[in-house]
Phi, psi and omega in degrees: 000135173311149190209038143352046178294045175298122142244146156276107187276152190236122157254138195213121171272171184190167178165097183075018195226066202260020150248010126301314183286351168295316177305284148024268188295333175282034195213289201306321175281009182241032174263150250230115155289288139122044168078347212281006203172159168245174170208165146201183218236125171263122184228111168254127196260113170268025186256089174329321214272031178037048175295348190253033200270296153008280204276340171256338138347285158328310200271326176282330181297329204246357203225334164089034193243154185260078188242164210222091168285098167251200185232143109300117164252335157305100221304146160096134171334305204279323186286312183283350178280344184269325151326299185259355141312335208258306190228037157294129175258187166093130168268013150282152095298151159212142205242154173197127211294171172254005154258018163238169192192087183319181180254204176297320187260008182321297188273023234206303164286313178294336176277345195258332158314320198278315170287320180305283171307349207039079136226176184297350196176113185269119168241161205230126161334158175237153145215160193303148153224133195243126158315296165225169167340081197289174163279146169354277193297336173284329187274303167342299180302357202052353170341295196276011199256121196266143241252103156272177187209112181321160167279127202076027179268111193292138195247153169281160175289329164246045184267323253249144151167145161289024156269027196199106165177134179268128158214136170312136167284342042098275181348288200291326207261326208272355169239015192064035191273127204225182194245137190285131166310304238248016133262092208295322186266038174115158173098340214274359178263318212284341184289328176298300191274014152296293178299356151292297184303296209332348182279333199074020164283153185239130216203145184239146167270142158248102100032287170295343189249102134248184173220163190245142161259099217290177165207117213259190190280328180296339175278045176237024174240162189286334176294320211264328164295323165261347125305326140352286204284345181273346161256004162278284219314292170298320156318313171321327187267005145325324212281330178318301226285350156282007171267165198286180183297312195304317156308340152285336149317311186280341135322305173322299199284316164004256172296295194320322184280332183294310197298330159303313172311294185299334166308295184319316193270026179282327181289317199274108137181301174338302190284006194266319196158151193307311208289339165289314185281332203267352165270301207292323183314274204320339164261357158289317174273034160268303202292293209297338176262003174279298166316277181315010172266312136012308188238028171085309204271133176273162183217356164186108179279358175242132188253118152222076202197000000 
């Protein structure tokens, strides 16, 4: 029998979503060891006023889970996952959104994903949950559907996101890699585990470890998908700003040329189906906030997704 002292610490950002995050934790506490590791949960609230203290408070008292409750108050993502890095114990981290929620076997595949393969660090499918009945043309569009990967598909940094993921801790501490703050609205995990390979750490898909996402009705609307795509398109052009100026140009010349495109098939794609247009609008404004980032202009500054 293993005789095994991993421990995982789950790290869980939040901020206003607190009967998701009930769900969250009443799944996190029924995932399955098989002996190989312990674990508990870190939940840091980027809500000054602690809203989600209650409910973890609650959720520990009654599910019998070992979480460890802060506060961040500096707003954006990047600040609280470095937050719950400062007090997470354990040499795993795993990390998972607060709209989301695993099965029994979640934590258990992505860590045995890690052993199997030797690399630093495993991720797992997302796939959409819808409460009731979404409309037609959202699900039709792909929108809420996400990139998979076979198990054992060694992934590009932009394969990457921290809503699913198991990582040695080791990744974070032996170079001091953190989540850059200053992509406060998105962007700052795939930026991470860029800045990780470059290191030469190597992180795999499992397959078998997914979460659900949940997507509730305010994300069933058109508005709300091209905000959506005008703050990745600017965030994206981060990923750039270490390249020489001419490759950044020729990024530039691109988007700018893609967002044209997609403008034209904006009439032929109306007649195709609601589901055709609201993908091509959203990748013209992912390209036309790509292009403006380029010159400074942000085009639509606030994340609420």
């Amino acid at each position: 029998m293993s005789t095994s002292v991993d421990h995982i610490a789950v790290c869980v950002p939040t901020c206003r979503r607190t009967g998701l995050l009930t769900r969250l934790l009443r799944n996190l506490a029924r995932q399955r060891t098989g002996g190989l590791f312990d674990y508990s949960v870190v939940v840091v609230d980027n809500d000054p006023g602690g809203a989600a203290r209650d409910v973890v408070t609650r959720s520990a008292t009654e599910l019998g889970l070992d979480v460890t409750y802060e506060i961040e108050p500096e707003p954006g993502i990047p600040a609280v996952r470095n937050h719950a890095l400062r007090v997470a114990r354990g040499n795993y981290i795993g990390i998972i959104d607060d709209d989301e929620f695993p099965f029994t076997d979640w934590l258990i595949k992505l860590y045995e994903g890690i052993q199997v393969f030797g690399v630093d660090g495993a991720l797992g499918p997302i796939y959409p949950f819808f409460d009731q009945a979404p409309p037609t043309w959202l699900v039709r569009s792909g929108l809420c559907e996400l990139p998979k990967w076979r198990t054992g598909t060694l992934l590009h940094w932009n394969q990457t996101r921290t809503g699913n993921a198991l990582v040695k801790r080791e990744v974070f501490d032996k170079h001091g890699l953190l989540f850059d703050t200053r992509f406060k609205t998105g962007g700052s995990d795939q930026d991470f585990f860029r800045r990780a390979m470059a290191r030469g750490y190597r992180f795999v898909a499992v397959e078998e470890a997914p979460v659900y996402e949940v997507v509730p009705p305010a994300r069933w609307t058109r508005k709300y998908w091209i905000k959506r795509a005008l703050v990745n398109g600017f965030n994206a052009r981060r990923y750039a700003l270490d390249m020489s100026l001419a490759r950044q140009a020729g990024l530039t010349a691109r988007s700018l040329g893609a967002a044209l495109v997609y403008t034209a098939a904006l009439p032929l794609c109306a007649c195709l189906g609601q589901h055709r247009l609201i993908r091509c609008a959203e990748k013209g404004a992912y390209h036309l906030s790509r292009a403006c980032a380029s010159f400074g202009i942000e085009l639509w500054k606030r994340r609420d997704f």
